[in-house]
N, C-alpha and C positions, 0 to 999 in steps of 0.2 A: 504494500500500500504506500503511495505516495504520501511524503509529508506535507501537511499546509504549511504555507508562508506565510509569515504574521510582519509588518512590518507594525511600526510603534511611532507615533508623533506624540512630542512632548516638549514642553517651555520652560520649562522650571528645573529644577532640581532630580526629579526623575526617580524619587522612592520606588511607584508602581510601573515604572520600567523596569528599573530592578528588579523589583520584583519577578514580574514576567520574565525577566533573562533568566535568572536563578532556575524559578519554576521551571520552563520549555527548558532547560539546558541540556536535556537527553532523554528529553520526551519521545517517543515513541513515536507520535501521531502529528505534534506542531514544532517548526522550528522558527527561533528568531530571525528573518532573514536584514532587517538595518533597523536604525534607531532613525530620524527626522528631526530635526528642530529649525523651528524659524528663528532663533538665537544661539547665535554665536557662543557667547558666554552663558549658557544653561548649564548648571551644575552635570545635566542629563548628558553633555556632551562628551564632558573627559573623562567621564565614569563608563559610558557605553565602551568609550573607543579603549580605556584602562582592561577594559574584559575582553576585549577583541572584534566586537560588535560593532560591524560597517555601522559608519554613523556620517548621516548629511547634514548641512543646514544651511538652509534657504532663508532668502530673503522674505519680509513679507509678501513682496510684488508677487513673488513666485510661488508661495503659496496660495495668492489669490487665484493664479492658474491652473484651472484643470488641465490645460494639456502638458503643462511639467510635471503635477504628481503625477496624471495616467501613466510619463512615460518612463517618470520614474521607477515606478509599482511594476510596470508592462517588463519593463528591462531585467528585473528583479524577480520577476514569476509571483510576485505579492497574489495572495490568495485571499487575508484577512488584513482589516487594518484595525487598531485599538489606537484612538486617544486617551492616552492619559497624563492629566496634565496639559493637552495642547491647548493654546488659547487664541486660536484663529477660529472665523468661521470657515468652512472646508467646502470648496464651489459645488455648487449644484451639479454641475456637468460632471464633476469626478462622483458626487455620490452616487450620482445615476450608474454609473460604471462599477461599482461595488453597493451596490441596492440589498443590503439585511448581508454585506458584508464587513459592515466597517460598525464598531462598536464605541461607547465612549462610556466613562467611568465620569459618575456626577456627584459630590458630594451632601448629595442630600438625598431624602427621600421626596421624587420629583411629581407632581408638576412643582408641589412647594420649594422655593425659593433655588428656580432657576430663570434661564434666558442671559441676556450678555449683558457680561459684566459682573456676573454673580459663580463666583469660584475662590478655592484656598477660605483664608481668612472670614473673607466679604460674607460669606453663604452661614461661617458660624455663630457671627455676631446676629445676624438675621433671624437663625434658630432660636439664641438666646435671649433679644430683643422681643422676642411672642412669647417668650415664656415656654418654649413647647417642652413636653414630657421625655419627649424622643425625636431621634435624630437618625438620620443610617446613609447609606451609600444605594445610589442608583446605575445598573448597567444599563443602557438602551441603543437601541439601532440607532445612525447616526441618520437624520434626513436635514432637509433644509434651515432649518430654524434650530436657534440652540438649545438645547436641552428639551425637544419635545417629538424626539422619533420614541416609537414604540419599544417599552420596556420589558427587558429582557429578565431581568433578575433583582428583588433589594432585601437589602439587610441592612435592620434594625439594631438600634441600640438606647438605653434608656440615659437622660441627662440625670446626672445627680443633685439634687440641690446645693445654689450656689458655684457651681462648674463655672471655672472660666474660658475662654476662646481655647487656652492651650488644652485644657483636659479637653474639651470637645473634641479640639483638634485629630488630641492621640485616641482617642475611641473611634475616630472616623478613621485613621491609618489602619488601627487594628484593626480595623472591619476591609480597609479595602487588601489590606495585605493577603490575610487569611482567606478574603472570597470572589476577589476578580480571578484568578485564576478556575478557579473549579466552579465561581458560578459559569464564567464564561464559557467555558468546558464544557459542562453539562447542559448547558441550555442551546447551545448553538454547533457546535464542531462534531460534534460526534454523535 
């Protein structure tokens, strides 16, 4: 059986690529095939390429093109694509071309307190600002608009009285370390 190709866009720092590399590292069924970033300086970048992990990154301009990621992806055999962390919106034309292939990891549980501009930090204070009981992590298919293609998989967790951003923050890691891989796994690859 052929392996899927998973390629990874990511902005920031790159925990839940990590992640993912660790995880697929001798999977069976998915392999990492590059990392993406629209920034140069993302923690994501010297850490991918530190593990061996082809890593690109583009300019915004060029992320705004679908016909550079297609031919990026196309050149690469990309099968799946997972944001995590990325914080562009990803053109129409390229999703259509990976349609209930391409996945994004949202920290929260969605529709509540997504759309752009609302990610990392921004999304926990938001949580904690309502008061809310619970909080958790969103997988969903990517489509045009942010954080509103159809959900794939979420997992909950309870805010503790008094919690600040940083606890939140490390309950929502927990949650995504522990379950993007095998929600993602189990709900869609295999």
């Amino acid at each position: 059986m052929k392996k899927q190709r998973v390629a990874i866009f990511a902005s920031g720092a790159g925990s839940n690529a990590l992640n993912l590399i660790a995880y697929f590292e001798k999977h069976a069924q998915i392999e990492i095939a590059f990392v993406l970033s629209n920034k140069a300086d993302a923690g994501i970048v010297a850490s991918a390429r530190a593990l061996g992990v082809p890593t690109f990154v583009c300019s915004n301009e060029e992320a705004a093109r679908a016909d550079y990621l297609h031919a990026l992806c196309n050149h690469h055999r990309i099968d799946w694509i997972v944001l995590a962390g990325y914080l562009r919106l990803i053109p129409a034309a390229f999703i259509d071309k990976y349609e209930r292939k391409m996945i994004n990891l949202h920290p929260s549980l969605l529709p509540n307190y997504g759309g752009q501009g609302m990610y990392g930090r921004k999304v926990h204070a938001a949580v904690l600002a309502a008061n809310e009981k619970f909080t958790g992590i969103t997988v969903h298919f990517v489509n045009a608009q942010f954080d509103k293609g159809e959900i794939i998989a979420q997992f909950h967790t309870p805010i503790q009285p008094g919690a600040s951003i940083e606890d939140v923050e490390a309950s929502i890691r927990h949650l995504e370390h522990s379950y993007l891989p095998v929600g993602w796994v189990c709900e869609t690859v295999q």
